[in-house]
N, C-alpha and C positions, 0 to 999 in steps of 0.2 A: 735249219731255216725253211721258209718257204717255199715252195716254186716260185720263180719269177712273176712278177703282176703286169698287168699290161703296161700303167704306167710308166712303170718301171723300165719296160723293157722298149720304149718309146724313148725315154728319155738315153736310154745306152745308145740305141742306134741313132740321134741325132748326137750323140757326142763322140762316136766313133765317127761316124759321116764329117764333122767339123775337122778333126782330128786328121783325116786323110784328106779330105779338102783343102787344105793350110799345104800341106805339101804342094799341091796342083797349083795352088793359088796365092804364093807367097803374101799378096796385097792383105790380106786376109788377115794376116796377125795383126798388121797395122791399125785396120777398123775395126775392128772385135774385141782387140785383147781391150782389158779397162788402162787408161791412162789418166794421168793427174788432172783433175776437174779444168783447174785455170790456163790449163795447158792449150797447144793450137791443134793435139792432136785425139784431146776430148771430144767424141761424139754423144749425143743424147742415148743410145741404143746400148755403149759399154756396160751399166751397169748388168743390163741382161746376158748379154752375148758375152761376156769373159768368162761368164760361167760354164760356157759350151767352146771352151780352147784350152789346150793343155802343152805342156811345153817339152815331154817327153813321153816316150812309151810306159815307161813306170809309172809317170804322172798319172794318166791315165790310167793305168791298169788301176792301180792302189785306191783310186776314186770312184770304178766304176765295181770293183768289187765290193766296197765298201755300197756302194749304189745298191747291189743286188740283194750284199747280204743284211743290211737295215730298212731298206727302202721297202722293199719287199714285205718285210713284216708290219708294217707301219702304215701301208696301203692296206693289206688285208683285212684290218681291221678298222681304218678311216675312210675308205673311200677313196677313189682317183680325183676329184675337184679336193676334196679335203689334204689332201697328200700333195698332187699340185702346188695348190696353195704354199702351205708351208714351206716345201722346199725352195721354189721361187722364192719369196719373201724372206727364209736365212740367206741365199744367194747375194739378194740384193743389201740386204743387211748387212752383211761381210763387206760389202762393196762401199758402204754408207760408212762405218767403221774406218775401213783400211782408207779411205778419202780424208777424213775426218785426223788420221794419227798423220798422213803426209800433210796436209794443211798446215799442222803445227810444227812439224818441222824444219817444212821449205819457209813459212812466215819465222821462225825463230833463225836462220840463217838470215834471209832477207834484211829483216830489224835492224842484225848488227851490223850488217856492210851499211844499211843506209847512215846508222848510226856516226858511221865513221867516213863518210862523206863519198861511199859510192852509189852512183846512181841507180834506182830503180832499173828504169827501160836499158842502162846497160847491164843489170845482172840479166833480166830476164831475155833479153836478146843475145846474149850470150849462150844463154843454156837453150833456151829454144834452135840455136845451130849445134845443139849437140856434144859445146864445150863448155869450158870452166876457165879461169881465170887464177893462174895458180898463185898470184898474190893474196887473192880471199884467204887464204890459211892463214898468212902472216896477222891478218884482220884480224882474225877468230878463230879457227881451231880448225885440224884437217879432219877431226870427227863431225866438228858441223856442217861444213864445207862437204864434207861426202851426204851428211844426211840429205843436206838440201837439194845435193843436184840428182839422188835418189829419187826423193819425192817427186820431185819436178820431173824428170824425165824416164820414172820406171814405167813398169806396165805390169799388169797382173793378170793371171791367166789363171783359172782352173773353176772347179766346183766343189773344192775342199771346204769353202764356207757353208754352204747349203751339207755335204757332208757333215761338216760340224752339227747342223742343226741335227741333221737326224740322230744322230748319237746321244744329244741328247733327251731328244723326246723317246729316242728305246730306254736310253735310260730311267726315264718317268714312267713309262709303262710295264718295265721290265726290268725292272729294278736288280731280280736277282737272278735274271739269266746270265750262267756262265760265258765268257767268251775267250775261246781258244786261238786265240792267235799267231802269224807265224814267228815273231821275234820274242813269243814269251813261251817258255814250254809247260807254265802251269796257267789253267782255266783262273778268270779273276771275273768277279761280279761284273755286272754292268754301271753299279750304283759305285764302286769304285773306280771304274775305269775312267771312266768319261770325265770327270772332274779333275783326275789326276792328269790326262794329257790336255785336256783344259789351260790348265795349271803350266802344265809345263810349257805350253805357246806363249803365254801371257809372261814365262819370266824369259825366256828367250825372246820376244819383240821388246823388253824394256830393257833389256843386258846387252842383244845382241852375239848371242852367245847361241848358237843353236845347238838343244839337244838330241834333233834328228840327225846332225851330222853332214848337213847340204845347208849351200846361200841359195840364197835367192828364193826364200820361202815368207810369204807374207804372212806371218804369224797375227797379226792385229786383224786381219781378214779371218783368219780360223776362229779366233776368239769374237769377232761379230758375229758370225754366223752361227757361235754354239748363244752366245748372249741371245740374239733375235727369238733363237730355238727354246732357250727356258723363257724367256716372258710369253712367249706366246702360249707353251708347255703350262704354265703357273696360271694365265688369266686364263685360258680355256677349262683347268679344272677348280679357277677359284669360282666361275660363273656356272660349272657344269655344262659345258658348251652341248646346244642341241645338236647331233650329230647329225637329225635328221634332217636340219636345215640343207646340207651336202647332198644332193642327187648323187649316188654313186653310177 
């Protein structure tokens, strides 16, 4: 790979700075991390700022290495505004996604308690203190019942969606560079890879079945931010995008 880029290397040090900041400053996961749009502890700023909070050392590590060793290559030859860009934009994309799959969710729990004659402003006063109502099960089912008050009261935290992206725009420029990995002992394309762990986000956020082997992973986030990453990947080279338009 490269030497690190500047961007690159701006973008590590404000997420390592977050990172040990949350410690100093508990309040901090609170307003930062992304929480459920309709929720009372949505701010306007989450979409950006979850992207710069991580929920462990590993989280982090596995994010920012992946930072260095794509991002890196990916600036060097777009530009830092052009590079920027992108990454923000699958970020926030992952964010738009993952808001998007709990919406349906929390409204499909919703529907059927109202359906059956519970109140609105009592489910949602309920979970907004944090609780649940362990009757709703009996209503509808303990797998809705958990999605809903999932949706409703998680919070998401990382820059694995904007990671997404990058993987797939190396993938589109880089089609056949090998990547050696530490969980795989043999080199696999890039034109393979990326599609396949893709792949495997997208059947674990509709299974619920993870095949990373950890909860608490927003899979339909990873899959936005590789989504944002090829359309933007596909119209930039269906137009021929002018690079020179980017000031580097």
């Amino acid at each position: 790979m490269n030497n690190m880029t500047d961007t690159v290397k701006q973008l590590l040090i404000i997420n390592v700075l977050f990172f040990i900041g949350s410690y100093f400053v508990p309040q901090a996961n609170e307003l930062l991390s992304l929480h459920y749009f309709e929720s009372d502890g949505f701010k306007f700023w989450q979409p950006i700022t979850h992207m710069f909070m991580h929920g462990s050392l590993m989280h982090i590590f596995f994010n920012m290495f992946a930072l260095v060793s794509f991002g890196s290559a990916l600036e060097h030859f777009w530009g830092a505004k052009k590079f920027l860009f992108f990454y923000l934009s699958c970020g926030i994309g992952a964010a738009l996604i993952h808001s998007g799959v709990n919406y349906y969710y929390f409204h499909d729990g919703l529907n059927l308690l109202i359906e059956n004659g519970v109140q609105k402003t009592e489910i949602v006063s309920t979970l907004s203190q944090g609780m649940y109502n362990k009757g709703w099960e009996e209503i509808t089912s303990v797998s809705s019942v958990k999605d809903m008050i999932e949706a409703y009261l998680g919070k998401a935290v990382g820059a694995s969606g904007a990671i997404y992206g990058l993987l797939v725009a190396f993938a589109f420029m880089f089609p056949n560079a090998e990547l050696a990995l530490m969980f795989i002992p043999v080199p696999i394309k890039a034109k393979y890879f990326v599609p396949v762990i893709v792949l495997l986000d997208l059947f674990s956020g509709v299974t619920g079945y993870s095949i990373f082997g950890a909860g608490n992973i927003a899979h339909f986030a990873h899959v936005g931010g590789a989504l944002f990453g090829f359309i933007m990947m596909w119209y930039w080279k269906k137009n021929q995008f002018d690079k020179n338009r980017w000031d580097r």
